[in-house]
N, C-alpha and C positions, 0 to 999 in steps of 0.2 A: 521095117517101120522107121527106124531111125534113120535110113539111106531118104524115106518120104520125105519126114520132118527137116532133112537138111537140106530140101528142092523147096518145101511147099513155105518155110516160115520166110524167107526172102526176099519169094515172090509176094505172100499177101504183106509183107512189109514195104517192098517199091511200087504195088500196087496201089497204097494208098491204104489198105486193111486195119489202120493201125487199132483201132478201136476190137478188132477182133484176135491179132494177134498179141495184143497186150494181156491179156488174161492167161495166156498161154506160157509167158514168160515171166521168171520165177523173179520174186523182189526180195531183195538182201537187206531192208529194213521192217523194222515194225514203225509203220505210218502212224502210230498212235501216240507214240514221243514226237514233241514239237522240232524241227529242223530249223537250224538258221543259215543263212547264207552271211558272210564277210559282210559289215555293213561298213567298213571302212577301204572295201576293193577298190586298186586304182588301176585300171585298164593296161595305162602304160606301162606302166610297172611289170605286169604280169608279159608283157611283150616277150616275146625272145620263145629258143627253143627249150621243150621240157622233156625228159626222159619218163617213161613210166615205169616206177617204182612197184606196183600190185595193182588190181583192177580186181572187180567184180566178174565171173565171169558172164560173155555175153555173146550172144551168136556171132554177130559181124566180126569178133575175134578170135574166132575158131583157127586154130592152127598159127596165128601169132605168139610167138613167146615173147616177143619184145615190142615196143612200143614207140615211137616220138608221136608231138605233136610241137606245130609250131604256131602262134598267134604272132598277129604283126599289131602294131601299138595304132587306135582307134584314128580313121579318118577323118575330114571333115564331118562329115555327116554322120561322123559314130561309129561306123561299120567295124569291126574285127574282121579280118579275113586268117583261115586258119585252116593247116594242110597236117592232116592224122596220116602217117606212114608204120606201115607194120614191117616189123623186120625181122630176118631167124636170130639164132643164138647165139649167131657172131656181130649180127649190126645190119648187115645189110638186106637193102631193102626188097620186102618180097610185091606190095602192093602200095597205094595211097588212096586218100579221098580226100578232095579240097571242100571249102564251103566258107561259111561266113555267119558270125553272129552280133548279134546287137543285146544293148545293154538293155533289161527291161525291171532294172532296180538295182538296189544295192547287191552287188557279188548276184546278180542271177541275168542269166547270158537265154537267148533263144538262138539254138544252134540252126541252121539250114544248112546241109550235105546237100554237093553236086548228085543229082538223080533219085534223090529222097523225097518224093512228095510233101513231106509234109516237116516243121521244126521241131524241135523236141528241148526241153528246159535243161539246162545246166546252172547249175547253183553251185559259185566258189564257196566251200564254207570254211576255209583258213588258209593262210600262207603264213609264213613266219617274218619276223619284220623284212627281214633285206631279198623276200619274193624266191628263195633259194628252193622253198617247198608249199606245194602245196596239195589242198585236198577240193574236189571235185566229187558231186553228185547229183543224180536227179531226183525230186523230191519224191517220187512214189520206188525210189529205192529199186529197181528195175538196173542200176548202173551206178558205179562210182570207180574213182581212180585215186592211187597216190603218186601225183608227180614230184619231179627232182630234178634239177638243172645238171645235173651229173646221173649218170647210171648208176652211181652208188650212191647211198644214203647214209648218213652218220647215225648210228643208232638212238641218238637222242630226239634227233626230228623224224625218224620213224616214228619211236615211241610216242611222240607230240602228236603225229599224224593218225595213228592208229585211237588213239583217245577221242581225238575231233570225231571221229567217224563212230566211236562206240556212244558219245555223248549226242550223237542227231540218229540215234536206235538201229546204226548198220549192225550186220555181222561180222565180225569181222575175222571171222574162225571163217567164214566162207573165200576169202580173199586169193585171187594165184599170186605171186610175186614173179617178178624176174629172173631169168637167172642169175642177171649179175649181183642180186639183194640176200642176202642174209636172213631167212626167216627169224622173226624173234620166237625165244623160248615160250611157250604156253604154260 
């Protein structure tokens, strides 16, 4: 059953299914507390490459222990273009996907992945002043991430990071981390 489930959710995902495999896929907030996105996000800013600190977990990351993702700083016309690389437990890279998103408010980005029919919302909902960290989610709670311009994280913008996330109703007891991260004490 679970050999099915890791052929059939993929396909009704690049098939365009999203509406059906969305109920299927488990959400790591309670949608009933209010979310906010960054309403002071500055595109460029956030430019450059980020390490991923912990994530939600979620099918496309199956077998990834480690994470980048890189954003390049907003084109003429807005665009983000932006290259997600999974990598094993040393760094290096097992797979990528490119895409591009645009801004569609404060701190809230519409992502489009190469061969993903369809975009799907990303809402910045904090960085710390100098863009070092930040926190990443989608509002029906389906996905979120803690990125870090370093592989490691200082335990005080973890713990900044982990707050933002319990304060817009994630879980955050559900979270994988990296290996290279330090779980905090529970």
């Amino acid at each position: 059953m679970r050999a099915l489930a890791l052929i059939l959710v993929p396909i009704l995902v690049l098939s365009g299914c999203a509406a059906v495999v969305a109920p299927l896929l488990p959400a790591y907030r309670d949608t009933s507390v209010t979310i906010a996105s960054k309403a002071d996000f500055d595109p460029a800013r956030y430019a450059g490459l980020w390490h991923e600190v912990a994530r939600f977990p979620v099918p496309f990351q199956s077998g990834c222990p480690r994470a980048t993702a890189e954003y390049t700083a907003p084109d003429a016309a807005g665009e983000i273009r932006l290259r997600n690389t999974c990598r094993d437990a040393d760094g290096a890279a097992l797979r990528a996907i490119t895409g591009r998103a645009e801004t569609i408010g404060p701190g809230r980005l519409r992502v489009s992945l190469s061969g993903v029919p369809f975009a799907a919302p990303l809402w910045v909902l904090w960085t710390d002043a100098d863009y070092r960290t930040a926190v990443l989610g989608q509002p029906d709670g389906r996905a979120g991430w803690i990125l870090n311009r370093d592989p490691e994280i200082p335990p005080d913008r973890l713990a900044a990071a982990l707050t933002v996330l319990d304060f817009n109703g994630y879980d955050t007891g559900a979270l994988i981390y990296a290996p290279a991260v330090q779980k905090p004490l529970e």
